[in-house]
N, C-alpha and C positions, 0 to 999 in steps of 0.2 A: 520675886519681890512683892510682889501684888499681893502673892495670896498668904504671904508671912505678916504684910501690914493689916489685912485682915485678921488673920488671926492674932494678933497684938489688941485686936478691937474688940476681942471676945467671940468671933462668928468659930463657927466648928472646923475642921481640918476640911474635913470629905468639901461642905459647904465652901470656904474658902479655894480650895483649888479650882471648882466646879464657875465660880465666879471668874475667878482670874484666867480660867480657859474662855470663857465663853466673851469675854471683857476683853479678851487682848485679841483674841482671832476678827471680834468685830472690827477693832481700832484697826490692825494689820490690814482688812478687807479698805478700808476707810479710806487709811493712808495709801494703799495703791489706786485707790480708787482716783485721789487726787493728782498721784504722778502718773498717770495714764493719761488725765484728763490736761496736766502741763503737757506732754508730748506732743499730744496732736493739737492741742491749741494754747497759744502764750500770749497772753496779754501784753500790750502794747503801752501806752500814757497812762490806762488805769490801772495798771498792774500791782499796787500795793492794795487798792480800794478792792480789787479784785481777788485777792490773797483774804483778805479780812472777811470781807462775807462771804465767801465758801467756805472758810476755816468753821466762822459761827454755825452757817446752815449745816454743815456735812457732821460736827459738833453733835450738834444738837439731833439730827436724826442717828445719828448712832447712840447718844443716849434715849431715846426714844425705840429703838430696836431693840436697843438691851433689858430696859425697863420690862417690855412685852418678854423676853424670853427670860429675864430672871426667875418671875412672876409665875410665869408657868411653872416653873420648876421650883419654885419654893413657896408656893400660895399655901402653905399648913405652915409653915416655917415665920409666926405672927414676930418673935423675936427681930430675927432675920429681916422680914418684911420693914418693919419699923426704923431699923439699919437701912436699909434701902433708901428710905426716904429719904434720911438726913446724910445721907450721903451725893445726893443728886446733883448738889454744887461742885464740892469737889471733880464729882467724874467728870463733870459737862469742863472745869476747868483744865483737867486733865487735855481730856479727850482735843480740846482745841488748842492747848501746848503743842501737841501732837501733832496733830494735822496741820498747825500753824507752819509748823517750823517743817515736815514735810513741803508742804508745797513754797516753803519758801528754798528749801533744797533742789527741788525740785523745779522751779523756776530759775534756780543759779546753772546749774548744771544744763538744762534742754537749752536756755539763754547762748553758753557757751557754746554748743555743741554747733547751734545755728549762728553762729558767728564764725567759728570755725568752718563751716562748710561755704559762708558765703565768701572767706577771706579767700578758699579753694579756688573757689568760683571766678572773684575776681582776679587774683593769679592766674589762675591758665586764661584767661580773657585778653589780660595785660599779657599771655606769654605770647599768645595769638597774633595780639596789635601789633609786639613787637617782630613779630616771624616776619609777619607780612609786611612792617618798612624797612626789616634786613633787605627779604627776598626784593622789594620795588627799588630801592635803592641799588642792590645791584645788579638789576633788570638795566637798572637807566643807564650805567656805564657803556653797555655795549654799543650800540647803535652809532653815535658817531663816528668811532675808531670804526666801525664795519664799514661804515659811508666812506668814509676817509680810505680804505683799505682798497674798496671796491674802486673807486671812483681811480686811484693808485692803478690797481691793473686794468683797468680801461686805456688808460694813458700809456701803460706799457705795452697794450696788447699789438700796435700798430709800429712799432720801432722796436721793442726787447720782448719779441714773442716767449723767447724763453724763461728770460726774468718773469713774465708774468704766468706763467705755466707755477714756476716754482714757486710766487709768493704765493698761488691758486692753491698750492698743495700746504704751506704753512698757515694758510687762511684757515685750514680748514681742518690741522691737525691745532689750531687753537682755539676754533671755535669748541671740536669734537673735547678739549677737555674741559671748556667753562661749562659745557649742559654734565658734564661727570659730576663737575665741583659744584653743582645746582644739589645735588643730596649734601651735601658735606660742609658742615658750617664753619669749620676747623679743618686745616691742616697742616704739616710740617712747613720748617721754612727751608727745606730741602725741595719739595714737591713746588711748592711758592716759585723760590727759584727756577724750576725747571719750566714752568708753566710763563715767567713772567720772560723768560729768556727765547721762548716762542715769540712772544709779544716784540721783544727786541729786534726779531731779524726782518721779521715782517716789516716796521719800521726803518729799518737797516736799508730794505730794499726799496723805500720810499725815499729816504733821504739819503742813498749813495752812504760816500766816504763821510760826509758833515758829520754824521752821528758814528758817535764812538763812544764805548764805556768800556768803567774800567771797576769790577766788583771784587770788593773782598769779604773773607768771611771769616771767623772762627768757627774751630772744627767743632768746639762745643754748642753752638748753635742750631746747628742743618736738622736735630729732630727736637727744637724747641717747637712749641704750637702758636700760632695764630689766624685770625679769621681769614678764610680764603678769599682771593681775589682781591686782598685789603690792598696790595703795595702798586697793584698795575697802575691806577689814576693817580696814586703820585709819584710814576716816573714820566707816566701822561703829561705832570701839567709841566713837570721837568723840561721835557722834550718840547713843551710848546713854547715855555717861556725862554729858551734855552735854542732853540735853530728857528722862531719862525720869524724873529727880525735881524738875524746875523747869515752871510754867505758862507762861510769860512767854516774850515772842523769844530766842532764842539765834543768835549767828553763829559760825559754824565757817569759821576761816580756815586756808586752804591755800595757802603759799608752795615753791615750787621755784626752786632759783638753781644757779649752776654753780660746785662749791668745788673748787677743785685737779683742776679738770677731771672732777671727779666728780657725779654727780646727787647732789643733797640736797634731800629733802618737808621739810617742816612744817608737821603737820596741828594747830592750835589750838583747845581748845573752854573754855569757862566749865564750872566743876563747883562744886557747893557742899561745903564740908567736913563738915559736920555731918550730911549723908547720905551721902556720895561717899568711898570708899576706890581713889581710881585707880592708889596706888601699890603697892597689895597686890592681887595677882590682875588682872592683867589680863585673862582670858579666853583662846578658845580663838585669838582674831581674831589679838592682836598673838604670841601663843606659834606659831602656823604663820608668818606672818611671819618672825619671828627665825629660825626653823628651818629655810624655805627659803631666806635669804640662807646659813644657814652652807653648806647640802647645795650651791649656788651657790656662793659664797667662799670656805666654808671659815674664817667668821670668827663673834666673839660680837659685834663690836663695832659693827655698822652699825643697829642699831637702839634708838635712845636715846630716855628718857623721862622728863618731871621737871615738878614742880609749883612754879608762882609765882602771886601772889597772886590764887587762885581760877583758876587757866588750869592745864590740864595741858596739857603739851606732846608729842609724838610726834614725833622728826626721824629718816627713813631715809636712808639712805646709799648709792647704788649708782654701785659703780666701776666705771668703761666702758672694760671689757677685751673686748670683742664688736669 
């Protein structure tokens, strides 16, 4: 195109092409010259003032380059020459269209790219924060139930040597699977269940005959997913609220069913009103619950809890997006 608008101006063919090679190789040099110099460094607040005078200077030395190597090449060519001159406007306006609008590409694009990498950056940051108040929060579950466990076969070891022999061996085939479920952020609630039903007996052997459950399940359920270790603190705070101000049996009921293709628990316990405040403060059990479904979903709403006559109730909710 260059060297057709030339030659419309009256310059010779050989001349014109000769022009428009040496005229566009320099611009091309120019224009990378500018998206190199965005790359490794992007202006900040002055970044439009910044755009404008490099466009002008970088401009203007490229028509001052060309000028020099025209010259050389066509100093007998007085026609020519005289074209030269009066053309000096145009090219310099050219020439900073050009690079203008380069580095202003060129500044969109590197802009995005480091935006993009910082958004990287702060995602795996944020996935980090969140790993490590998964993993602290269910750090902190254990310890009481161990204290609580331990402190249980002490009390047995001197009257039910045996019992405490046995709960010693189910202590210890439930701790051996909470460091398993320490890799595994997710698992069946097949696996859940088996794991939580360890939990159960150990208890069992703490409170005798008082504690009794009674779980059901659909069969569609057992290889839905959710977060491991999510259901033990709420049949925990079940069984606290639930035997530690009554003598008598209690049954703790656990139902799982498949609602809109979603998991949904319901842990059931009997509580007396007249000692039992389950709907003020529930502890530390169900408040890390809620908080790792949201760090997980992103939501307030999957973990609900509400009292009928002398039953509270606990129902979790986990959506099978895995």
């Amino acid at each position: 195109m260059h060297a057709v608008v030339l030659k419309d101006f009256g310059v010779p063919g050989l001349t014109s092409v000769i022009d428009a090679i040496i005229s566009n190789v320099l611009l091309a040099g120019t224009c990378l010259l500018i998206s190199n110099n965005m790359r490794y460094y992007l202006p900040r607040q002055e970044r439009y003032w910044y755009v404008l005078i490099i466009s002008l200077g970088l401009a203007a030395a490229w028509l001052a380059i060309l000028r020099l190597i025209l010259r050389s090449f066509f100093s007998d060519d007085e026609s020519y020459m005289i074209f030269l001159k009066q053309s000096y406007v145009l090219r310099y306006g050219i020439a900073f269209l050009m690079v203008g609008c380069m580095a202003m590409m060129s500044l969109s694009w590197y802009t995005q790219q480091e935006q993009k990498e910082a958004d990287a950056r702060k995602a795996d940051a944020e996935k980090l924060a969140k790993d490590a108040e998964l993993f602290k929060l269910r750090q902190q579950l254990q310890p009481h139930f161990l204290f609580n466990s331990l402190n249980s076969i002490s009390a047995l070891t001197g009257t039910q040597p045996e019992k405490a022999r046995h709960m010693i061996q189910q202590l210890s085939d439930f701790l051996r699977g909470t460091l398993r479920k320490d890799e595994m952020l997710w698992s069946t609630f097949e696996e859940e269940l088996q794991h939580l039903q360890l939990y159960l007996d150990i208890e069992k052997v703490r409170f005798g005959y008082r504690l009794q459950t009674d779980i059901t399940t659909d069969d569609d359920v057992l290889r839905m997913k959710l977060p491991s270790m999510l259901l033990q603190p709420i049949v925990e705070n079940a069984i606290k609220f639930g035997l530690y101000d009554t003598i008598g049996e209690v049954v703790i009921t656990i139902a799982a069913k498949n609602v809109n293709k979603a998991l949904q628990v319901s842990v059931q316990n009997p509580f007396d009103m007249e000692t039992t405040q389950p709907l003020h403060g529930t502890g530390f059990g169900l408040s890390s619950v809620q908080r790792r479904l949201f760090l997980l979903f992103a939501r307030h709403d999957l973990l609900q809890t509400k009292s009928r006559d002398n039953y509270f109730v606990t129902t979790v909710t986990i959506p099978q997006v895995i």
